[in-house]
C-alpha positions as a printed NumPy array, in Angstrom:
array([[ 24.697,  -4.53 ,   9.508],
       [ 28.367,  -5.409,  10.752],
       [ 29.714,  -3.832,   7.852],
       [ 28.229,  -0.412,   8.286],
       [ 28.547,  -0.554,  12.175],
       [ 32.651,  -1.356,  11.9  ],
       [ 32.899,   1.185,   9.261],
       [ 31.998,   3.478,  11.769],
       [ 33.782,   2.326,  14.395],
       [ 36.554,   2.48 ,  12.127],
       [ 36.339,   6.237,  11.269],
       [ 35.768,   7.242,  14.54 ],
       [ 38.991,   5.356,  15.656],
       [ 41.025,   7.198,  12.912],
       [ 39.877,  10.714,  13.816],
       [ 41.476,   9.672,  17.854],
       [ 43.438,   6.71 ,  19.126],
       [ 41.298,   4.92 ,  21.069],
       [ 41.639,   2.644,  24.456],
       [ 40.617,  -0.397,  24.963],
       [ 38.113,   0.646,  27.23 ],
       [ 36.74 ,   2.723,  24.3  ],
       [ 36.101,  -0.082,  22.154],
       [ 34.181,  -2.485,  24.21 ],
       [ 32.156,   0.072,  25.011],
       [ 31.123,   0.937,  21.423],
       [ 27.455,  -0.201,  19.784],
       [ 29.247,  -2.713,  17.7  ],
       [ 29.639,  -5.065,  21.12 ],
       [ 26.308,  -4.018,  22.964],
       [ 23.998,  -6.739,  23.105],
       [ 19.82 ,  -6.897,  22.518],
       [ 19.083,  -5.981,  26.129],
       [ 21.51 ,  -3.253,  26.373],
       [ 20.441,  -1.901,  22.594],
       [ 16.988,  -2.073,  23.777],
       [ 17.507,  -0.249,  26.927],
       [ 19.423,   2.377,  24.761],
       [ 16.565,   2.799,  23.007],
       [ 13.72 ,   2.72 ,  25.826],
       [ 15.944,   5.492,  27.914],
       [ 16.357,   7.792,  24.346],
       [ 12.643,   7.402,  24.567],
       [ 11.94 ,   8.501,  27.776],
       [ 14.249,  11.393,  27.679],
       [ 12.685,  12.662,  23.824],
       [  9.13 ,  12.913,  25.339],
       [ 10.672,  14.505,  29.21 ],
       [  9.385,  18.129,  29.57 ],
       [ 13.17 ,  19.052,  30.403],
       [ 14.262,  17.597,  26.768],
       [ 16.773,  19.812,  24.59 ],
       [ 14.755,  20.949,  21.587],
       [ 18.064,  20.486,  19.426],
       [ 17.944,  16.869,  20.633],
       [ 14.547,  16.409,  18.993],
       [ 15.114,  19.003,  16.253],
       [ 18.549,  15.996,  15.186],
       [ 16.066,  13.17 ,  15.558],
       [ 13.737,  14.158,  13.46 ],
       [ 16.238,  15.802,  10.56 ],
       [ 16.614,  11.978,  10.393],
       [ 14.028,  10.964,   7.489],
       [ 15.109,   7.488,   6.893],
       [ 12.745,   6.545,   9.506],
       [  9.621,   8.307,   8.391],
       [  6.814,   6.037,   7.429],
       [  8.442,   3.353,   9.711],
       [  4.763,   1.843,   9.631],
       [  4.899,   1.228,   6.289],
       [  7.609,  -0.736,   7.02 ],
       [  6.942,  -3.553,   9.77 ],
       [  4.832,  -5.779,   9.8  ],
       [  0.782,  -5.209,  10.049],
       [  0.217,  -6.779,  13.142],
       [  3.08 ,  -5.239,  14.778],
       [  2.112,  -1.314,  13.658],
       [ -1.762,  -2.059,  14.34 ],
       [ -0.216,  -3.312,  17.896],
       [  1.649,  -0.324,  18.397],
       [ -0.566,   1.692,  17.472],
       [ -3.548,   0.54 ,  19.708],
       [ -1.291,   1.343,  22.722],
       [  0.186,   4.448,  21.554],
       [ -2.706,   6.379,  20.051],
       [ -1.047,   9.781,  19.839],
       [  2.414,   8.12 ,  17.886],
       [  4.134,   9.724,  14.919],
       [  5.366,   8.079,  11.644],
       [  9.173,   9.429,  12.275],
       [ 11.642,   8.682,  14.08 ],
       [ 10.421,   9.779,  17.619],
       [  7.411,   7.609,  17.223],
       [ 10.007,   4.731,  16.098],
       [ 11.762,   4.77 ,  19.099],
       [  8.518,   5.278,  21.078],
       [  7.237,   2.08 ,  19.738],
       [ 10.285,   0.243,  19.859],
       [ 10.316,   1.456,  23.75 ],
       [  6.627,   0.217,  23.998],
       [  7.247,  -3.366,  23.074],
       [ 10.655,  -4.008,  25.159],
       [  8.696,  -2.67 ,  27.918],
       [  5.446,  -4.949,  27.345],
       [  7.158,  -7.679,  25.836],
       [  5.354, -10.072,  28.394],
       [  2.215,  -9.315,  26.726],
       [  3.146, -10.071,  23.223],
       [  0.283, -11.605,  21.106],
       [  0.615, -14.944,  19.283],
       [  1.128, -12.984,  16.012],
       [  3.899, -10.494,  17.462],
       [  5.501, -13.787,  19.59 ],
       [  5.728, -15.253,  15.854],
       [  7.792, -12.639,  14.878],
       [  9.651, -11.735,  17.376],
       [ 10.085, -15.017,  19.589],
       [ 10.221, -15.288,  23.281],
       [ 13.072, -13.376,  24.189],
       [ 14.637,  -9.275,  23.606],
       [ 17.018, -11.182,  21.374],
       [ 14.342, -11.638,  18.959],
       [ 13.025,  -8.253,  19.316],
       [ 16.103,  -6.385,  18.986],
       [ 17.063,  -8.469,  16.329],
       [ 13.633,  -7.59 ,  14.204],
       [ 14.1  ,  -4.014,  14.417],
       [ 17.791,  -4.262,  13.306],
       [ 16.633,  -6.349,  10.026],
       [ 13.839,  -3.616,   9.18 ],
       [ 16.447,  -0.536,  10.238],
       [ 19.765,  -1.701,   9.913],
       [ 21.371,   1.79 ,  10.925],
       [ 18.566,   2.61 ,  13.311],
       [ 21.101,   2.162,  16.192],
       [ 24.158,   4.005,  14.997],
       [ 21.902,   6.688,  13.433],
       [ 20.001,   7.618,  16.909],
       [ 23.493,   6.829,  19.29 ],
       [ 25.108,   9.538,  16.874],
       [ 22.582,  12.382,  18.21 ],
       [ 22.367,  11.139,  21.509],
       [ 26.123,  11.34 ,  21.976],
       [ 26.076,  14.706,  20.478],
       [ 23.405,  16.263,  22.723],
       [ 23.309,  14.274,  25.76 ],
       [ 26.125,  15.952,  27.088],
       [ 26.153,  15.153,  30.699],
       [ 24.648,  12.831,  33.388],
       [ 23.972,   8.837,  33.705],
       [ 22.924,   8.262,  30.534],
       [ 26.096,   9.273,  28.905],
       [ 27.849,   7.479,  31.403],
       [ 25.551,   4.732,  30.777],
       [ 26.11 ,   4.267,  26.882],
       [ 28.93 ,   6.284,  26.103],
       [ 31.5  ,   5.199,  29.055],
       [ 32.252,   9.151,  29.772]])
């Protein structure tokens, strides 16, 4: 996980010299809370009626993610899925679930508290493990096509 998030920071520092200001702000220093509201925030603004259609076109181009169900663990899909009838197996429906759970983390079940522990640390750290370039992937499209307005501000420091 370190190794593929510094090798990007590292490319990205060779194409432009950056400031210091630049590199604390990169992914490779967020922590779980931020990371999680990076991806609760991506979430809300994929399903917002005023969403670029190139922003959701990028995201799902992305087919590393597809079948994500397949690929965490049965209680935690079957958990998703009972609050998110409508979800997708992609990427979208990745972050949507991911969203879900940060936001109802207080009502974790004994199974999904077993996994994930008590905290966002826990959480963040679970979805990491199972997608270990879930984060860079998803920040590389946001930054692309969220061009303007608190969210870029937000995550990207511009």
């Amino acid at each position: 996980m370190v190794t593929a998030h510094f090798a990007f920071l590292f490319f990205a520092f060779l194409q432009n010299l950056p400031t210091a200001r630049d590199v604390c702000n990169d992914i490779l220093f967020w922590d779980s809370e931020f990371i999680l509201s990076f991806y609760q925030e991506t979430s809300a603004i994929i399903k917002s009626k005023k969403c670029d259609p190139g922003l959701r076109k990028a995201l799902l181009q992305i087919k590393d993610y597809d079948n994500w169900d397949q690929v965490l663990d049965k209680a935690l899909v079957e958990d998703i899925k009972h609050h998110a009838k409508n979800i997708t197996a992609d990427l979208c429906g990745l972050i949507q679930g991911i969203r879900n759970k940060y936001t109802h983390r207080d009502e974790f079940t004994k199974p999904l508290k077993s996994l994930f522990g008590e905290d966002t640390t826990g959480l963040e750290a679970y979805f990491r493990y199972k997608f270990p370039r879930l984060l860079m992937d998803v920040y590389k499209v946001m930054k692309e096509h969220c061009v303007r307005g608190p969210f870029r501000q937000k995550y990207f420091g511009e």
